[in-house]
C-alpha positions, 0 to 999 in steps of 0.5 A: 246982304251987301251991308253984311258982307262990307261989315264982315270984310271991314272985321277981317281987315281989322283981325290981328291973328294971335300968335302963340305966346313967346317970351319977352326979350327982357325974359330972356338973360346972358350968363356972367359968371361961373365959379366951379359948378354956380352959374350965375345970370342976369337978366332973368325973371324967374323965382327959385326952383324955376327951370333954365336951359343954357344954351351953348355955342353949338346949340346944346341946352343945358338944364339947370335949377334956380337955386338963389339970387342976390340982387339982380343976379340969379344963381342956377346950378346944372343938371347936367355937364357943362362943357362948352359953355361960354361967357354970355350965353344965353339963358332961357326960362322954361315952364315949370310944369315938368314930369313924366309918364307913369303906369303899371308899365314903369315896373322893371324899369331904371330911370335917372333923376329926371326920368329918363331911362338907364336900362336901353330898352327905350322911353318910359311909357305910361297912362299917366302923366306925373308931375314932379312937384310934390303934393303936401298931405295934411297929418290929420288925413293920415291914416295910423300906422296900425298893421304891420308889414312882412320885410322876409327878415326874420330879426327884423321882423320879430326884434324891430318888427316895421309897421306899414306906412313907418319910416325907419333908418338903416344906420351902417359904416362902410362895408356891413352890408346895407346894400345886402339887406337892402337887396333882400327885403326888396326880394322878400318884402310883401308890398305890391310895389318896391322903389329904390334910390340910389343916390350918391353911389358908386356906379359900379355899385349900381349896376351890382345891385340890379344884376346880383342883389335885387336880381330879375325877381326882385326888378319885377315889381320894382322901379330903381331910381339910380344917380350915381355919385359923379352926377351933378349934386342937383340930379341927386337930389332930383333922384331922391325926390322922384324916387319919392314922387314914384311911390306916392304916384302907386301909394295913390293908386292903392298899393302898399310900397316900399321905399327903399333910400340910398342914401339919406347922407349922400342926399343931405351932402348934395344939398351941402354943396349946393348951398356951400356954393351959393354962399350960405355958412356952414354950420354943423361939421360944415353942414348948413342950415337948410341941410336940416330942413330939406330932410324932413321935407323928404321924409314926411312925404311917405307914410299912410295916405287916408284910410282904406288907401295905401302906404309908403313904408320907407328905409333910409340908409344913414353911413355913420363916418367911422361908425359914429352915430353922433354924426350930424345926419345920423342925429337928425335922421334919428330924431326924424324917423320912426325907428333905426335899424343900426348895423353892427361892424364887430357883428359883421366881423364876426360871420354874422349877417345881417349883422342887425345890432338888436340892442341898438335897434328900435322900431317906435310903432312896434306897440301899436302893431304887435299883440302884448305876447310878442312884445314881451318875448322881444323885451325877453330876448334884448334882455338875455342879449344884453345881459351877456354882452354886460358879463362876457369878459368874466366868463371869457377870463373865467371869473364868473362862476356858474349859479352866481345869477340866474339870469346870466346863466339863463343868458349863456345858455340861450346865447348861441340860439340868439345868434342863430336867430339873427343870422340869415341866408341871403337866398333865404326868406322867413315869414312874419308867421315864421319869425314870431315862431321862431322868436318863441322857441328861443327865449320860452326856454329862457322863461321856464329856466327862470321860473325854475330858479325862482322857485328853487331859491323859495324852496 
């Protein structure tokens, strides 16, 4: 008994208690230089994407990304405002793991890019933790797109019908109203779960879209991500990508979502300034290179998840400068996305809302999610539009004659119920059943006309 007492005394003098991790002083670095929104460090051991704090003379931190290094130098760029700080300031290395608290409770809620609310009522609450790292999926667990998804746009619905799990493009210039439609899908749409980004926009516009256009119905089953346009362009990119995370978190638990993206453009000019910043070239219109990697790593995340699971079916805004579908972000997005939906300025002009330009507009999974009748009553109606959009000037002047052509006439005829058709009230919601109704009583007139025709002249 003695013995084993001395040799429990003997341990206790020789046990060193552990004390919890701290980092090494090395670990730790001092910043040197700051050029407009680049911070530069030394001392730091960190990879890209790794998080810093910067600590100001007054104790404030200062969240800011790894985004480069050159030789011993790291390149962060902050999250935040960087008032205050001073050369030599400290730079410390913080865990990688970052997240937030999810659940049914983040419904109705607006939070900013690193998850912290906007709406003063208070932290997010949830069941579960979510990590903002992505989790790749392999493309061959994907489930196909196969079932088509009700928008509540009766021209969207029918012309450029949306399959669930697509992603498509809203290509618009300034002012043709994106945000509008935007609004009203989020309103209408039959998805369980709606999450919008705001990104880049102004902040007036932000608080516009919550409070007029999606409104208290709409807020209801939605979570908005917004970041408006003067933030730092690291939280608007964080934006964007939480606004992603968010809807794979409800797409996991099963729930058919929509994600709704403004913008994409502001989003890839983000990542241009931050890559300007740290020296990379400029290529395209000043856009560099790894502009036009970033966005397919954004937009390959939504889509199906596996057979029997849930969907994200994803609209991304595209501004065309100048109405210019050439421009760089536009021509990637397009090549990209699994469709477009291009807004038309002269359609807007003229009274017409949503002003949805129907002959430029194509949705590459309607075939595999609409029956052969609906897809030749589509065909049916591009045609009659474009064949009065190619003979309008004649008949404005007065050079067509009536009778000439059948088709023309059929066109001129139908044309007034054509843009009827793509007119929509704001307040306004129409049926997938609805709008496949209302399709067939526009161009079946069209179809008897031109049968008549036809056998008039073989008579």
């Amino acid at each position: 008994m003695i013995e084993s007492r001395r040799s429990l005394t003997a341990r206790l003098r020789q046990f060193q208690p552990r004390r919890a991790p701290q980092l090494e002083p090395e670990a730790q670095g001092r910043l040197t230089r700051l050029v407009g929104m680049t911070l530069e460090a030394v001392g730091l051991r960190v990879s890209v994407g790794h998080q810093c704090q910067v600590v100001t003379p007054d104790r404030r931190r200062i969240e800011a990304e790894v985004v480069g290094f050159c030789g011993e130098k790291i390149f962060l760029m902050p999250i935040q405002r960087i008032d205050g700080v001073q050369p030599g300031a400290r730079v410390v290395p913080v865990s990688m793991h970052q997240g937030m608290r999810v659940g049914p409770r983040l419904l109705g809620r607006v939070v900013n890019g690193l998850g912290k609310p906007l709406d003063g009522r208070g932290p997010v609450s949830g069941d579960d933790f979510l990590e903002f790292a992505p989790e790749r999926i392999n493309p061959l667990h994907r489930h196909p797109i196969s079932e088509p998804l009700d928008v509540g746009i009766r021209c969207i619905n029918a012309l450029v019908t949306v399959g669930r799990g697509q992603r498509l493009g809203l290509f618009a210039g300034s002012g043709v109203g994106k945000s509008v439609l935007m609004g009203m899908m989020t309103r209408f749409t039959s998805a369980d779960v709606v999450v919008v980004g705001l990104v880049g926009e102004r902040g007036r516009e932000v608080k516009e879209f919550i409070d007029h256009i999606l409104g208290r119905e709409g807020l209801r089953r939605a979570v908005v991500v917004a970041s408006p346009a003067d933030d730092a362009p690291l939280m608007r990119l964080r934006a964007s990508q939480l606004a992603t995370r968010i809807a794979e978190y409800f797409r996991d638990a099963g729930k058919n979502v929509l994600l709704l993206m403004d913008s994409l453009t502001r989003y890839a000019q983000a990542q241009r300034e931050i890559s300007l910043a740290i020296g990379e070239p400029p290529a395209t219109k000043g856009y560099p290179p790894s502009v036009f990697a970033k966005i397919p790593q954004l937009v390959e995340r939504a889509g199906n998840a596996a057979r029997g699971a849930g969907s994200i079916t994803a609209f991304y805004t595209v501004l065309t400068e100048g109405d210019d579908l050439q421009d760089p972000i536009a021509d990637a997005a397009r090549a990209i996305l699994d469709g477009h939906v291009v807004l038309s300025r002269r359609l807007a002009e003229e009274g017409i809302y949503p002003a949805v330009d129907v002959e430029a507009s194509i949705s590459r999974a309607m075939p595999n999610v609409v029956a052969g009748q609906h897809l030749a009553q589509m065909q049916r109606f591009k045609q009659l539009l474009s064949r009065y959009e190619a003979n309008k000037d004649l008949v404005n002047i007065g050079a067509y004659k009536p009778g000439a052509d059948p088709e023309t006439d059929a066109a001129l005829e139908r044309i007034e119920h054509l843009r009827d058709f793509v007119r929509q009230g704001l307040d306004q919601r129409v049926s997938f059943a609805e709008s496949l109704s209302g399709l067939e009583g526009v161009v079946a007139p069209s179809y008897r006309a031109a049968a008549a025709a036809g056998a008039t002249e073989s008579s």
